[in-house]
RONUDREN-197154 format. One record per residue (C-alpha): residue number from 1; chain; x, y, z. Coordinates in steps of 0.001 Angstrom, whole numbers, padded with zeros to 6 digits. Example, Ala and Ser with C-alpha at 12.3 -4.5 7.8 and 13.67 -1.06 7.14 Angstrom:
BEGIN
{pt 1, 'A', {012300, -004500, 007800}}
{pt 2, 'A', {013670, -001060, 007140}}
This chain:
BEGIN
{pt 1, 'A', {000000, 000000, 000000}}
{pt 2, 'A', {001103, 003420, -000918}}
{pt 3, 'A', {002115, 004818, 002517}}
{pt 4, 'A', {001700, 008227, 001643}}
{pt 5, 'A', {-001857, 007782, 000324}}
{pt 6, 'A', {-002665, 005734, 003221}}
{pt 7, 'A', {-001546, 008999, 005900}}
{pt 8, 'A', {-003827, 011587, 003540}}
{pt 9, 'A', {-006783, 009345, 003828}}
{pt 10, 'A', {-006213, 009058, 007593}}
{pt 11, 'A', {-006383, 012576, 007935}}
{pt 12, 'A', {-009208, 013514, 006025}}
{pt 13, 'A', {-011151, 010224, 007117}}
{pt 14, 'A', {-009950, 009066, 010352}}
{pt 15, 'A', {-011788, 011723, 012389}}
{pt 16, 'A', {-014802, 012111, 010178}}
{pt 17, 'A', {-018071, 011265, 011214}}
{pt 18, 'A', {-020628, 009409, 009279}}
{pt 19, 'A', {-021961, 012914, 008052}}
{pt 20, 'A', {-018948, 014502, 006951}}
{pt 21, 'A', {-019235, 014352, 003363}}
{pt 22, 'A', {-016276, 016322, 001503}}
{pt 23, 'A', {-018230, 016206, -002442}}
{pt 24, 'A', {-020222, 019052, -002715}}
{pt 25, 'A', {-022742, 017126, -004390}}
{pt 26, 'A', {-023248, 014543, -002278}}
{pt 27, 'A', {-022714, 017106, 000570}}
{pt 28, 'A', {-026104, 018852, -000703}}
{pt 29, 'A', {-028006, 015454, -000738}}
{pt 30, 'A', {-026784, 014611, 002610}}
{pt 31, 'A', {-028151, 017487, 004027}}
{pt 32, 'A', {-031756, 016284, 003609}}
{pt 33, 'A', {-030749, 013014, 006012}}
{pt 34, 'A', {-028188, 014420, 008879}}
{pt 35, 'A', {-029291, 016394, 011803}}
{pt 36, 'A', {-025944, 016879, 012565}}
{pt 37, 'A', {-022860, 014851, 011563}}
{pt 38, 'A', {-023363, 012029, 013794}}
{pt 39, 'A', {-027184, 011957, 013897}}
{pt 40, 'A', {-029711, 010973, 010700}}
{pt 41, 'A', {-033314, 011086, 010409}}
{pt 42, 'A', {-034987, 008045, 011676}}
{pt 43, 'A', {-036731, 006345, 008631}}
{pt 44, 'A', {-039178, 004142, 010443}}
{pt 45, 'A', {-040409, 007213, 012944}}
{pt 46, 'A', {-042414, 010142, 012262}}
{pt 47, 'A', {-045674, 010172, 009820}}
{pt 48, 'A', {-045384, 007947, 006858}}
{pt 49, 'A', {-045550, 009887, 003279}}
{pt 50, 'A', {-044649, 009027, -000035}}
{pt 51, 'A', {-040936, 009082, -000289}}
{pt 52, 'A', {-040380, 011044, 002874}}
{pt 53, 'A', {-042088, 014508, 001375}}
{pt 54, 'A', {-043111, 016708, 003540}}
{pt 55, 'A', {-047251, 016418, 004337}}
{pt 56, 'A', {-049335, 019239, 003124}}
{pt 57, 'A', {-052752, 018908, 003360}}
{pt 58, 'A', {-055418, 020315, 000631}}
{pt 59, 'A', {-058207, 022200, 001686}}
{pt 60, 'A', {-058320, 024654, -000901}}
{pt 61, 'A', {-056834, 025861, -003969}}
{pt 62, 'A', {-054729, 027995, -002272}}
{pt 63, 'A', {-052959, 025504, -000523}}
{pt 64, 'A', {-051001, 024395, -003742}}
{pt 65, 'A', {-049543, 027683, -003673}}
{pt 66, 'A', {-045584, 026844, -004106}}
{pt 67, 'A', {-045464, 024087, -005157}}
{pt 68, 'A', {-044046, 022091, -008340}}
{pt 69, 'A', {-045157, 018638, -007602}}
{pt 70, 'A', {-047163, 016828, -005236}}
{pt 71, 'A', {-047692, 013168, -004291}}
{pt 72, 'A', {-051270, 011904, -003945}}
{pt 73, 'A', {-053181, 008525, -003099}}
{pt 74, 'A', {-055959, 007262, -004334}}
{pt 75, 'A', {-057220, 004286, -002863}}
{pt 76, 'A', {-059750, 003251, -004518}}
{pt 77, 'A', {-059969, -000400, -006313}}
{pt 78, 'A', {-064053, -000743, -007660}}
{pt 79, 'A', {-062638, -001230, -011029}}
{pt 80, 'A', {-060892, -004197, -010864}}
{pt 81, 'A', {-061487, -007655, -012706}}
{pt 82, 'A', {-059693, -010153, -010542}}
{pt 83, 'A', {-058626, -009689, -006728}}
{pt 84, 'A', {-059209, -006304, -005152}}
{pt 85, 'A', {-057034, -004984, -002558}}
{pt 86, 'A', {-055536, -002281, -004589}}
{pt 87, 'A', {-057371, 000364, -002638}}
{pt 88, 'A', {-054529, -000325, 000228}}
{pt 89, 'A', {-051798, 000538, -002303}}
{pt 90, 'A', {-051339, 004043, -001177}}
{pt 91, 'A', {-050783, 003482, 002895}}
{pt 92, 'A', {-048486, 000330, 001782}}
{pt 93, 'A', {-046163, 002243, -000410}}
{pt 94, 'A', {-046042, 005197, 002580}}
{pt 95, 'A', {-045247, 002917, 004478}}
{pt 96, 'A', {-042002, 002102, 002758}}
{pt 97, 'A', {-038980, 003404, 004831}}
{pt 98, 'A', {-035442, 004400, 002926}}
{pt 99, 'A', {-036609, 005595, -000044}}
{pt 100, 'A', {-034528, 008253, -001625}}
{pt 101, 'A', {-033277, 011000, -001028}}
{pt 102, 'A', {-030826, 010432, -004146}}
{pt 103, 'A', {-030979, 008227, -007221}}
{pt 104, 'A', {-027488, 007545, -008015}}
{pt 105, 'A', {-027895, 006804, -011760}}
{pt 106, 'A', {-030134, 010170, -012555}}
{pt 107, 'A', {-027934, 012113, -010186}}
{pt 108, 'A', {-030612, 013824, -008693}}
{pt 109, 'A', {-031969, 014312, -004965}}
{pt 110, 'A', {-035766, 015391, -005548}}
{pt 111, 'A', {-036698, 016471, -002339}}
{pt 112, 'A', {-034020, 019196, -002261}}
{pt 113, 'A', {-034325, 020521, -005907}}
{pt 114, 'A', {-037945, 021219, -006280}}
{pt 115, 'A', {-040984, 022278, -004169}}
{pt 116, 'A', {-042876, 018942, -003362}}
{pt 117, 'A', {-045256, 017217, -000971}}
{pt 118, 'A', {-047529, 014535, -000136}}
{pt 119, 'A', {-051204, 016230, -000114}}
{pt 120, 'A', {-052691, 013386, 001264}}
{pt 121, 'A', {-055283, 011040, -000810}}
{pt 122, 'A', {-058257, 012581, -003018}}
{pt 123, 'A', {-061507, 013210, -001211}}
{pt 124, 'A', {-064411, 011037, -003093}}
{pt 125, 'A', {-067649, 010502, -001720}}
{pt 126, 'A', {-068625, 007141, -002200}}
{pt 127, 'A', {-066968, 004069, -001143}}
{pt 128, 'A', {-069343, 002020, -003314}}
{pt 129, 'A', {-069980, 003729, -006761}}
{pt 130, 'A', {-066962, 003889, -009504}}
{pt 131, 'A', {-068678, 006564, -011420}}
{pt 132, 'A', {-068787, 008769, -008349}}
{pt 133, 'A', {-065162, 008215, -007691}}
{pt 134, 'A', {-064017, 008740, -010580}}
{pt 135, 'A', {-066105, 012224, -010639}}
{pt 136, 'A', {-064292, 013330, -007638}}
{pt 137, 'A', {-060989, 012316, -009141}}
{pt 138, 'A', {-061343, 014114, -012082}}
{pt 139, 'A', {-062735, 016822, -010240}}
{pt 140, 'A', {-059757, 016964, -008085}}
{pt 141, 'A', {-057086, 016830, -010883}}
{pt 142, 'A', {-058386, 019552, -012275}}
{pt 143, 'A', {-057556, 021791, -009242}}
{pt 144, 'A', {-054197, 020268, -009285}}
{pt 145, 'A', {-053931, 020935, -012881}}
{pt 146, 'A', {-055243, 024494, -013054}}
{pt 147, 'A', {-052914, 025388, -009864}}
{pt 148, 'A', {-050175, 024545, -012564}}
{pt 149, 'A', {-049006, 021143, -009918}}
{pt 150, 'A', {-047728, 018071, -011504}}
{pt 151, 'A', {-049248, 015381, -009907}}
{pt 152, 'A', {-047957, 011732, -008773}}
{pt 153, 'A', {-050100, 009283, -007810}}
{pt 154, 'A', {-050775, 005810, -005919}}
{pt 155, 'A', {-053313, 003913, -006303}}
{pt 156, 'A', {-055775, 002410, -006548}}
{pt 157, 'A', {-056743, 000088, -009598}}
{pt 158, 'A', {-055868, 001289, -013299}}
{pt 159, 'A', {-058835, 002805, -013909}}
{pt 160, 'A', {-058223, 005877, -011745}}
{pt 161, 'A', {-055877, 006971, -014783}}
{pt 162, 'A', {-058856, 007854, -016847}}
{pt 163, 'A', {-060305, 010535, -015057}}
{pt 164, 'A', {-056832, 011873, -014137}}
{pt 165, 'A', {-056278, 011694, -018064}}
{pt 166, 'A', {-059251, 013742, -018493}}
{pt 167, 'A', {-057968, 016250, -015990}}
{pt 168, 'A', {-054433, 017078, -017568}}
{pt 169, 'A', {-055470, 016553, -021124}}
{pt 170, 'A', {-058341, 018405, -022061}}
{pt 171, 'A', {-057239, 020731, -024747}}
{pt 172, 'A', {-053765, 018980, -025326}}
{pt 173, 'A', {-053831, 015414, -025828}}
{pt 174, 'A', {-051206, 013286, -023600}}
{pt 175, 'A', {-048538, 011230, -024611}}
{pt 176, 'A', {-047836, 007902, -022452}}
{pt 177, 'A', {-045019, 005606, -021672}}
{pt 178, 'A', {-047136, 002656, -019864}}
{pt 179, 'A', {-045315, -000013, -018650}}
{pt 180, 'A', {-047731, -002740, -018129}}
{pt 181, 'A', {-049131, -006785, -018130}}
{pt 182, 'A', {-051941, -005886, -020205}}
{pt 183, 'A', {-052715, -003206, -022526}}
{pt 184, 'A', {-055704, -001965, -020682}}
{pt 185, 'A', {-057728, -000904, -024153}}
{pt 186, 'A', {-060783, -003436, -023383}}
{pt 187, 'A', {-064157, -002589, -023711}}
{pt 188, 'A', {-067500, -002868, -021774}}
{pt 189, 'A', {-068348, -005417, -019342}}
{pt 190, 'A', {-071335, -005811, -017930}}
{pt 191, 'A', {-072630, -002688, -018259}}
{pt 192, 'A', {-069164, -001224, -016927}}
{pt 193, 'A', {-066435, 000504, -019391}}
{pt 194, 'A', {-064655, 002496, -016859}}
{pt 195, 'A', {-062860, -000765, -015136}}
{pt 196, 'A', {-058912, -001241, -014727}}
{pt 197, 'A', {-058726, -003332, -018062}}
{pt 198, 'A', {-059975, -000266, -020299}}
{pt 199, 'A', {-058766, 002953, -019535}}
{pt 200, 'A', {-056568, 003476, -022401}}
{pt 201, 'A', {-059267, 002940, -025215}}
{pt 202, 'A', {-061782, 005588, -023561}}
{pt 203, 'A', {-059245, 008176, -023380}}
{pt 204, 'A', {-058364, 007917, -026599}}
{pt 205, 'A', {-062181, 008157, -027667}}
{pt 206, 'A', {-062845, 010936, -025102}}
{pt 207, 'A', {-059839, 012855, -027200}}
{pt 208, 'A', {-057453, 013488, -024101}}
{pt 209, 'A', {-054606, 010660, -024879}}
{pt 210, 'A', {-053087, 010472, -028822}}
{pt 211, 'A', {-052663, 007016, -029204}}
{pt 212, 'A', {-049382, 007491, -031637}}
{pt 213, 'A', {-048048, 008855, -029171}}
{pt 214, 'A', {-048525, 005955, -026522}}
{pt 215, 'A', {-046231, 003424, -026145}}
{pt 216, 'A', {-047487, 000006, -023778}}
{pt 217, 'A', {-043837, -002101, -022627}}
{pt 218, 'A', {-043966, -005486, -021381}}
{pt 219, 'A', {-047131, -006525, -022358}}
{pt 220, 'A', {-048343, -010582, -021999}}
{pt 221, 'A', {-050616, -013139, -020775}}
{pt 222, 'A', {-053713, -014813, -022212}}
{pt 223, 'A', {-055976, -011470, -023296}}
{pt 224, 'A', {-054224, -010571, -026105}}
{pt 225, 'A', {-057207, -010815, -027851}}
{pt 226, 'A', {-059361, -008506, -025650}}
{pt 227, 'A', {-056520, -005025, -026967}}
{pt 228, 'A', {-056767, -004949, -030769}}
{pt 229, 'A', {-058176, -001248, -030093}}
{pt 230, 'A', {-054520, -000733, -029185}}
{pt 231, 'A', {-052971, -002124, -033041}}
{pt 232, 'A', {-055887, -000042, -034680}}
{pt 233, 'A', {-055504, 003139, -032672}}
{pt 234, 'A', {-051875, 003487, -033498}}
{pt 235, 'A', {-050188, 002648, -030300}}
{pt 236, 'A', {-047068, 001110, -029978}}
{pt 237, 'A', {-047063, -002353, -028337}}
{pt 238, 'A', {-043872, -003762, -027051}}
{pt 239, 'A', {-044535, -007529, -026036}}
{pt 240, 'A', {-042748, -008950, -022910}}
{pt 241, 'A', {-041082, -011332, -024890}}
{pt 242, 'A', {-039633, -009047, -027714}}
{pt 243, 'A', {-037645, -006916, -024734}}
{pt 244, 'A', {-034910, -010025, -024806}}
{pt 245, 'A', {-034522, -009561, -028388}}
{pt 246, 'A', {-034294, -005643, -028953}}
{pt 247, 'A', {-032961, -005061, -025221}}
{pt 248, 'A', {-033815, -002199, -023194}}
{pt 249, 'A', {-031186, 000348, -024724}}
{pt 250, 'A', {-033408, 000038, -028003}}
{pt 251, 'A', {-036837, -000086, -025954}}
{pt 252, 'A', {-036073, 002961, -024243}}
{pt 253, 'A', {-035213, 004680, -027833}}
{pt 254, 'A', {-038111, 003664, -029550}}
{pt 255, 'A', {-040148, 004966, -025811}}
{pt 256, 'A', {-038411, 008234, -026496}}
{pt 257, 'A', {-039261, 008782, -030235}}
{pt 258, 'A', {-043340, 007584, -029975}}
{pt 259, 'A', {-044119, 009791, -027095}}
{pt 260, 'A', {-041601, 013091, -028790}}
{pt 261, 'A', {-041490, 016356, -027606}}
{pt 262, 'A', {-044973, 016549, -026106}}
{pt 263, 'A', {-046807, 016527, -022888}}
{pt 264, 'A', {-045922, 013229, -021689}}
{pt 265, 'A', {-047897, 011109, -018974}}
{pt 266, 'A', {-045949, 008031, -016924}}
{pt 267, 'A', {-047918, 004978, -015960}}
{pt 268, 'A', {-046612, 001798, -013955}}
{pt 269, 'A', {-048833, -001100, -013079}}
{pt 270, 'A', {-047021, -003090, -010759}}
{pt 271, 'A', {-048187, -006177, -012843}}
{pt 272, 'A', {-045701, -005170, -015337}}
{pt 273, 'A', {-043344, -006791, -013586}}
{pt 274, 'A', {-042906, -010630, -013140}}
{pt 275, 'A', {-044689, -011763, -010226}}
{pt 276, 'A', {-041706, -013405, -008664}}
{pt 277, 'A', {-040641, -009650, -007960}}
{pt 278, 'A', {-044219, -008240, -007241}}
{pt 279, 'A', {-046766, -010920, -005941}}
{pt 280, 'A', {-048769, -007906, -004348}}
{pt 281, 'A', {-051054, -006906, -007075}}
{pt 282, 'A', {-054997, -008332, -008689}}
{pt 283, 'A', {-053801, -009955, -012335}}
{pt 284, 'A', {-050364, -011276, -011987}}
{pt 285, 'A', {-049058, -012353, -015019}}
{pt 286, 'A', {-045726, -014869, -015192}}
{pt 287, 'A', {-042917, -013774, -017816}}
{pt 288, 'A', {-042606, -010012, -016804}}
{pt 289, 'A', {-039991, -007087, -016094}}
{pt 290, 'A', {-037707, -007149, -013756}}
{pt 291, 'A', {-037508, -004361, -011367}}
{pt 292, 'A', {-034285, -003141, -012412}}
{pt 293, 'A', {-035459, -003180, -016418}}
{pt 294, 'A', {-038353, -001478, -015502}}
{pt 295, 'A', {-036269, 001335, -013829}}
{pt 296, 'A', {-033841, 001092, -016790}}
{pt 297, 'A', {-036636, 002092, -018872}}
{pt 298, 'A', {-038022, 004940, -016425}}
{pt 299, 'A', {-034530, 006610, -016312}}
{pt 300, 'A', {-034536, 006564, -020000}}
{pt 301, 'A', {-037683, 009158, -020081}}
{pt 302, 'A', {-035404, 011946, -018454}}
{pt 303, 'A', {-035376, 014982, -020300}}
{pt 304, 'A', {-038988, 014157, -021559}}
{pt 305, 'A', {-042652, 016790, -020659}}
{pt 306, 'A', {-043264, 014827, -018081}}
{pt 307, 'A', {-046668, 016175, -016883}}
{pt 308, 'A', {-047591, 013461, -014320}}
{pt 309, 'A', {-047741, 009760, -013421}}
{pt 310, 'A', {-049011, 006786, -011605}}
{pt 311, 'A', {-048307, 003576, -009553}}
{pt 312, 'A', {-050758, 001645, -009912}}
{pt 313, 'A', {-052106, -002109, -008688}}
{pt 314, 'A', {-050268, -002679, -005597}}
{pt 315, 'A', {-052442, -004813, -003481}}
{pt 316, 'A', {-050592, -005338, 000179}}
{pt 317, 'A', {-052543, -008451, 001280}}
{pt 318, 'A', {-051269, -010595, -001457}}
{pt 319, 'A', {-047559, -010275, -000333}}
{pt 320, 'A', {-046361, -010701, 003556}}
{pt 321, 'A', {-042545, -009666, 002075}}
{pt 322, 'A', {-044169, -006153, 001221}}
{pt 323, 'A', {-041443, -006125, -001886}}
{pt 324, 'A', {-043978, -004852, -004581}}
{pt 325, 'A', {-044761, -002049, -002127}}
{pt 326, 'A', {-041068, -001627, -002287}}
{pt 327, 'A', {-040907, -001519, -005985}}
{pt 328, 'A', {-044172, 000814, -006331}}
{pt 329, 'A', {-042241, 003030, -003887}}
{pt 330, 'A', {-038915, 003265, -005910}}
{pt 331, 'A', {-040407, 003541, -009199}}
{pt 332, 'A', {-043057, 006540, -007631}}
{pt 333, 'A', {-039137, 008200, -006822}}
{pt 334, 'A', {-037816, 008013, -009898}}
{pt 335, 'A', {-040918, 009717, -011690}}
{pt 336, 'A', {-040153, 012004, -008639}}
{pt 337, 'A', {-036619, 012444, -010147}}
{pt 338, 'A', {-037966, 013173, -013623}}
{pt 339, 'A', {-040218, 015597, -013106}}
{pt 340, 'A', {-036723, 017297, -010926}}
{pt 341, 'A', {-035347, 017080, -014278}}
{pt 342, 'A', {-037755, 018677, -016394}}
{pt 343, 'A', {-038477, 021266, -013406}}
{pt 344, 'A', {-035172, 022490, -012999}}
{pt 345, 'A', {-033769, 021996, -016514}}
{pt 346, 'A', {-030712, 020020, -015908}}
{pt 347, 'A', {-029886, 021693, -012525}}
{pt 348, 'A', {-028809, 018870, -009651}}
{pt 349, 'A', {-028899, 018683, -005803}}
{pt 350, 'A', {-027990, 021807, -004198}}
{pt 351, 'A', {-028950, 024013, -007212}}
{pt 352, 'A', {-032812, 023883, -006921}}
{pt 353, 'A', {-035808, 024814, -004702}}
{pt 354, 'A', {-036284, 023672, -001202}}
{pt 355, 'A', {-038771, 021962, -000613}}
């Protein structure tokens, strides 16, 4: 060992404590953790929010004053087609401890850079009645919309995308990078064509989602025949089983030129992935994503109008390890980290808003 380097790195290091961090850049991210430099933030104390944001509660429009992002729940599952539980999503993926505050391969340290918080979950009246629900969702995206807010949300079954759809893009039709089991363009069943498996094809028809500019990643499973709306609509379809063979440096590249320089919405179903990594959800599918493909493809959307996004399909109950709660939480932080990105146009921790 080089004697000389060894004395310089006893010098600097020997007497350091655990929060004496000499790079200003990881300095400024470490800031958000240490109390002092001997002392961090308890993860598993305080109030549980989404990534650790600070709690700000919405009772009226005024309260979004100053702020660039906020996370939101929505626990509500009447749309499903299989197992429900989805409406827990939102207090399991709170509940996830040592998330954040920096994503190493984006560089970035959300929290510190831009204005955010966790608003708490969207009011809706009835526990019973998906057309309510989705009345009040709509109703409150709009507020979040029109106080100029991007929004990030839990939920909640896949059908609580519509109505947020129909919120942020009335008068400029969205983009979408959807990373998903199923393509969710279905139509009525039952009497019901607002459920989880449909979404996608009543946007399109309602005029707030251009389907050439939607792509759908990791799609699979036996309902292949239930989507052709997606083929005939002009979407881009990117089967589970073609990822292999392009791999994800060419996924993410043909992601990035569908969905162009528009407004751009981000939607994960945890059901993307294979079950083996995410057990928790309604319509597991074998043959899926793995978590660090799926984040692979999420950090590939940087730079991109990202206008808002969604975790959807986490249902607690089905999985004691609480590891797709874990996954919904990380990938909720990396939207977190794009919309940093497109917020603060290429600035990094210690450059940006406080939040």
């Amino acid at each position: 060992m080089d004697t000389g380097k060894l004395k310089a790195l006893r010098e600097k290091y020997g007497p350091a404590k655990g929060g004496d961090i000499f790079d200003p850049h990881f300095a400024a991210v470490a800031t958000q953790i240490f109390l002092d430099p001997e002392r961090r933030k308890w993860p598993f104390a305080g109030i549980a929010t989404f990534a650790g944001a600070p709690y700000r509660p919405i009772s009226s429009d005024a309260d979004f004053a100053g702020l660039d992002c906020c996370l939101v729940g929505v626990p509500m599952d009447l749309g499903v087609t299989n197992r429900a539980g989805a409406r827990l999503g939102p207090r399991a993926v709170r509940n996830i401890e040592r998330i954040g505050p920096y994503e190493h391969v984006l560089k970035r340290a959300p929290l510190g850079e831009i204005r955010v918080a966790d608003i708490g979950d969207v009011p809706m009246r009835s526990r019973f009645s998906l057309d309510e629900c989705h009345a009040d969702i709509e109703a409150f995206y709009r507020r979040v919309h029109k106080a100029g807010v991007i929004p990030l949300s839990v939920g909640g079954d896949h059908s609580i995308t519509l109505p947020i759809m129909r919120a942020l893009g009335e008068g400029r039709p969205l983009g979408m990078v959807h990373i998903d089991a199923h393509c969710d363009t279905s139509g009525e069943y039952e009497g019901a064509k607002f459920h989880h498996g449909g979404p996608f094809r009543q946007a399109v028809l309602d005029g707030v989602l251009d389907p050439e500019r939607c792509i759908q990643i990791g799609i699979r499973g036996a309902g292949e025949y239930l989507w052709e709306f997606s083929q005939e609509s002009g979407m881009t379809v990117i089967h589970a089983e073609e990822i292999d063979a392009m791999g994800i440096d060419a996924v993410v590249r043909k992601a990035r030129a569908v969905v162009g320089d528009g407004p751009v919405y981000l939607t994960f179903d945890v059901d993307g992935l294979d079950p083996a990594f995410a057990p928790g959800t309604g319509t597991p599918e074998v043959g899926g994503l793995t978590p660090r493909e799926a984040l692979t493809i999420l950090r590939g959307m940087a730079g991109l109008d990202v206008v808002g996004g969604d975790v959807v399909e986490v249902a607690p109950q089905y999985d004691a390890s609480t590891v797709t709660a874990q996954v919904g939480a990380q990938m909720l932080f990396t939207m977190l980290c794009l919309v940093a990105i497109r917020q603060t146009g290429g600035q990094t921790a210690g450059q940006g808003a406080a939040s």
